[in-house]
N, C-alpha and C positions, 0 to 999 in steps of 0.2 A: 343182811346189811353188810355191805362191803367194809373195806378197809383197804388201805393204801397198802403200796406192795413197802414191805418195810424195809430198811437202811440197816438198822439197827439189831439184825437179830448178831451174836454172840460166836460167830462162825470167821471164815477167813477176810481179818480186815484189810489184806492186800491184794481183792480178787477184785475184777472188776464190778462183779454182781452182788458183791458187799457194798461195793461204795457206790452204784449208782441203785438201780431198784428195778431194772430189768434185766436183761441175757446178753444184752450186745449194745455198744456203744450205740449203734444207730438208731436207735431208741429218742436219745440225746438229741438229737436233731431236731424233734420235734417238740423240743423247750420244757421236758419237767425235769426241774431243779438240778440246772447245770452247775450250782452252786452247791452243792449237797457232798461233790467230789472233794472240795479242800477240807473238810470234817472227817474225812472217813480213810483219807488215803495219805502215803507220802510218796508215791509214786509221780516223779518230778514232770516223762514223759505224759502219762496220763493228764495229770494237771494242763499242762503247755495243750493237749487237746482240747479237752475240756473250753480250754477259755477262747482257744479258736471257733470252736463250735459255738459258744455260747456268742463272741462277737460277730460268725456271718450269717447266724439265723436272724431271718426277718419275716415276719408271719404276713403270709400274702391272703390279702381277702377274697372269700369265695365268691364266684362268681351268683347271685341273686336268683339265677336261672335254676339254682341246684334243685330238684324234688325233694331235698331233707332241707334245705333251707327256710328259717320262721321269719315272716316279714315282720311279727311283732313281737319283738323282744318280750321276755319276761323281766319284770322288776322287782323289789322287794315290796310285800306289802305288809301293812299292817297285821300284827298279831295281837289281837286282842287278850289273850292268857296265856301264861305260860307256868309251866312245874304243876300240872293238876294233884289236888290233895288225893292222896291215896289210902283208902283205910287200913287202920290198926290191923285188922283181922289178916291181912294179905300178906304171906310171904315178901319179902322183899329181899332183891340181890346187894351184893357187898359193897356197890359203888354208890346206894340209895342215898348214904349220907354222906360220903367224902366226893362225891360225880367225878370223880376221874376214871379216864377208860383206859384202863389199863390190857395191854395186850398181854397174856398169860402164854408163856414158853413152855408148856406143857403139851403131850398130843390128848388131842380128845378120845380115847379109847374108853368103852364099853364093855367091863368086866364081868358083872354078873344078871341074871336075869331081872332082877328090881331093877339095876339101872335100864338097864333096856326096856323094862315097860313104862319108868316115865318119862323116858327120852323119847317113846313112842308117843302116850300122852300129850306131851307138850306140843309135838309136833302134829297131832291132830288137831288141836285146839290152835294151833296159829291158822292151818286150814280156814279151818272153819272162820274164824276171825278174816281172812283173807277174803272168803266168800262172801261174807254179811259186810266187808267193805265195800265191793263190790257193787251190791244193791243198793249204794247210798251216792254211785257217780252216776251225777246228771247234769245237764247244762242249768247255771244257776247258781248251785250248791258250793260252799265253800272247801278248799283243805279244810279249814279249820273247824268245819262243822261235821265234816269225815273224822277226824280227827277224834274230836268231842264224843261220837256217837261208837265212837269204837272202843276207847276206854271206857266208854261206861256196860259196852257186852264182856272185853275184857273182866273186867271187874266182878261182873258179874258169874264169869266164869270162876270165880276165886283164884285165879292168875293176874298178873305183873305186867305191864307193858315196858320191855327190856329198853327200849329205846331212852324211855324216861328218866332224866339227870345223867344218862353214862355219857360223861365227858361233858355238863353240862347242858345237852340237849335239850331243848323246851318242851319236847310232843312224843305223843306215843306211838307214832309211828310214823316214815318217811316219804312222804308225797314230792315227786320227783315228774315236773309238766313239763311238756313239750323239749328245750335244750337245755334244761337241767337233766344233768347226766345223773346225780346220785344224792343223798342224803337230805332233798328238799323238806324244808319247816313249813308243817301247814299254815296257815295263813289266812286273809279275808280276800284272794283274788276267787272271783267266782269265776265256775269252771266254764268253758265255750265249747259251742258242739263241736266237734273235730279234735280236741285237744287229745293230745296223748299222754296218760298219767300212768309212770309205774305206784308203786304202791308197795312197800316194804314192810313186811309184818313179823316183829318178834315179839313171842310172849314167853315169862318164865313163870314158870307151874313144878311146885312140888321139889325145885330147888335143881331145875334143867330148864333152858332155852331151846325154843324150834325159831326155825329163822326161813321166811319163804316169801315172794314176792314173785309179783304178776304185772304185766303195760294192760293196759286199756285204752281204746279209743272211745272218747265221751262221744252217745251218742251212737252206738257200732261201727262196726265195719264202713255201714253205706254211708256216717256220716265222717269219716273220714275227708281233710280237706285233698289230697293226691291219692290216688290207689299205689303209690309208693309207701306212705306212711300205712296201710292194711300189710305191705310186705314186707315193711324193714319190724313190722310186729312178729310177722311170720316167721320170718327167717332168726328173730331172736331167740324165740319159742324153740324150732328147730336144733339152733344152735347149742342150747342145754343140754337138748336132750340128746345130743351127739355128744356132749361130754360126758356124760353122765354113762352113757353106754358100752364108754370103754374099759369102765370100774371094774375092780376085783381085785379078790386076793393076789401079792406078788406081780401087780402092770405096777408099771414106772409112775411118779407122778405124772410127769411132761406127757405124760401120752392122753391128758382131758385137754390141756393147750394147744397139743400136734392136732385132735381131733376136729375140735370148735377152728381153727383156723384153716385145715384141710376143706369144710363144708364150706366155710364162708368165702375160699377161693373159688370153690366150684359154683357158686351160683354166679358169679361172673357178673356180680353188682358191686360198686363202690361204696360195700360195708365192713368194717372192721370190727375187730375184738380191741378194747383196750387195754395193756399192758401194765396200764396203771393200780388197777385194780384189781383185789385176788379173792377171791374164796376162804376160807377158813372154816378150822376147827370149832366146833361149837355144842353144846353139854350143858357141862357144871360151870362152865365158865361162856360169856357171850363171845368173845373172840379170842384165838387160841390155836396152836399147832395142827393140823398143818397149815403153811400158806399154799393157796393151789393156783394156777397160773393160767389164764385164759388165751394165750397167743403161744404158738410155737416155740419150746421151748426145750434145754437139756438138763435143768436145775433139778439140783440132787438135796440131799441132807443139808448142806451148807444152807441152802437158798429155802427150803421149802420145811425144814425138821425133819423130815424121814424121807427116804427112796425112792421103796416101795411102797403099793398100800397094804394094811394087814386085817383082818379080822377085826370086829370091832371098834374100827377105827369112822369116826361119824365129823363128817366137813359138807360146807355148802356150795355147787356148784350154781354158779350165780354170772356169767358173763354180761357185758357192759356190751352193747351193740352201739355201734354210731356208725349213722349215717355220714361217706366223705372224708371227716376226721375226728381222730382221738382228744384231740390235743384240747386242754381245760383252762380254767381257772377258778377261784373262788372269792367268794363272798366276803364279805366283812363279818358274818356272821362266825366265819370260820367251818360252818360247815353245806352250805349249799356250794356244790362243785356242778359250774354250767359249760356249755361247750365253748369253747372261745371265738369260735365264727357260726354261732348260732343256731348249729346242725341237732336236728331231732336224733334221739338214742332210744333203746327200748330195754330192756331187761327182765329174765325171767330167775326165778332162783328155785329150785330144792334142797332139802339137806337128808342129806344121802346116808345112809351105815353102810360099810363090806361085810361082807358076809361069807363065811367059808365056801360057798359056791358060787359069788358074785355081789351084787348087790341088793340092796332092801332103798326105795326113794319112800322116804317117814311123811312129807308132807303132802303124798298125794290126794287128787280129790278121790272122796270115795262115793 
């Protein structure tokens, strides 16, 4: 489950990358919270940009022609339940009763063999939960009966679905259709063959989160409405796992953002990584040091918590693929982020540990 690249973290509040939430002003350009600079800085030049930028941006709409382009908007629909009762018996994490999602400045490091076997654990069982979600997309079916049918295998597992109350949340997991980019609330729209649904699954087992998520095109591949949306799937998939493979002990962070956005130039398709959204630490805590960076980048300890990667240390490579452009907005809900000119995105996530000769991916299928 994603999170916004943070403002806020405890580092240099007169750097640029403090006070805005990427690497480079030009970022800015493309309108996420040009207003976020007078909070964070007193940097008068800055500012005097800032507000230039912010008055000659005009968002030009995309041309209809686009292959990531959805002619039918997604809308909000009805949620028939929300806060599912969850039994006594079940571990439950700290934010169960106060629902605030608190981000923990803490790194996720993995110090002894216990913790790594239920860091392991967990993150098998969100698999697995990933997979049995899976076999419930079909044209027809609701989020919110995916939704429904997944807390109750959760449950069954004697694990937590993390998603549920942090930060007030309604659902146990994140159904994210067509040009909603991330955090989508299941719901009563039924799904349509061709539709492209990520699917975000954390569960907490044993008092550790696994955090992994997968796109689907409802229907497969063939019923895909453009054979662009079978690639902008593909190349999402790909793009993971080009971050992910640059992992180890002592590589720079920047070098999973250098990676994902070196591939994504090379396929020589108008798709990006967005910069909005990062990666994190994740454990004992659901969201947590490091933050990791999907676009090209040179952020250090300041920006990210730490460096280098080290041993131990367990974050989710998880890139935002969009079709065309990045650029978002949100919901009144506060947490469905869709695309702002209606371009389809795809998303795949693992959560990775370093490992003294590389790395270890915890939530793969086995």
């Amino acid at each position: 489950m994603n999170t916004k690249w943070r403002c806020s973290l405890p580092f240099r509040k007169n750097s640029i990358l403090y006070a805005f939430n990427n690497q480079s002003l030009s970022k800015y350009y493309r309108g996420f919270h040009f207003n976020s600079i007078f909070s964070y800085t007193n940097n008068t030049q800055l500012k005097k940009l800032a507000k230039k930028l912010k008055d000659s941006s005009s968002p030009i709409p995309p041309p209809e022609s686009s292959p990531y382009y959805t002619p039918n908007p997604i809308e909000p629909f009805e949620i028939k339940s929300k806060f599912n009762a969850v039994p006594d018996h079940i571990e439950k994490p700290p934010y169960f009763e106060n629902m605030k999602n608190k981000y923990h400045l803490q790194l996720s490091i993995l110090e002894t063999e216990e913790e790594l076997e239920r860091m392991k654990n967990s993150c098998k069982l969100a698999r697995k939960v990933l997979n049995f979600a899976e076999t419930l997309i079909e044209p027809g079916i609701t989020t919110e009966e995916i939704d429904s049918k997944v807390f109750d295998f959760i449950i069954s597992h004697n694990a937590y679905p993390s998603p549920l109350r942090y930060g007030a949340f309604p659902k146990s997991i994140c159904t994210s259709v067509n040009e909603v980019f991330v955090h989508g609330i299941p719901d009563q729209r039924p799904l349509q063959l061709g539709d492209v649904i990520s699917v975000d699954v954390t569960v907490y087992l044993n008092g550790y989160h696994g955090d992994t998520c997968k796109t689907f095109i409802v229907g497969g591949r063939e019923a895909a409405k453009r054979e662009e949306h079978v690639e902008l799937v593909e190349i999402a998939q790909e793009a993971m796992y080009r971050g992910i493979s640059v992992c180890g002990p002592n590589v720079p962070m920047y070098e999973i953002g250098c990676a994902i956005d070196d591939y994504l130039k090379s396929t020589g398709k108008n798709i990006k990584s967005s910069g909005d959204f990062v990666g994190h630490g994740v454990g004992k805590y659901f969201h947590s040091l490091p933050q990791v960076c999907f676009t090209k980048n040179k952020a250090g300890r300041e920006e990210t918590g730490i460096d280098n990667m080290i041993p131990g240390m367990v974050f989710t490579i998880e890139p935002l693929i969009c079709g065309e452009s990045t650029k978002h907005k949100t919901w009144k809900d506060k947490w469905t982020i869709i695309s702002a000119h209606r371009y389809l995105s795809a998303q795949f996530e693992h959560t990775v540990l370093i490992t003294p000769n590389g790395f270890e991916v915890l939530t793969k299928d086995e």
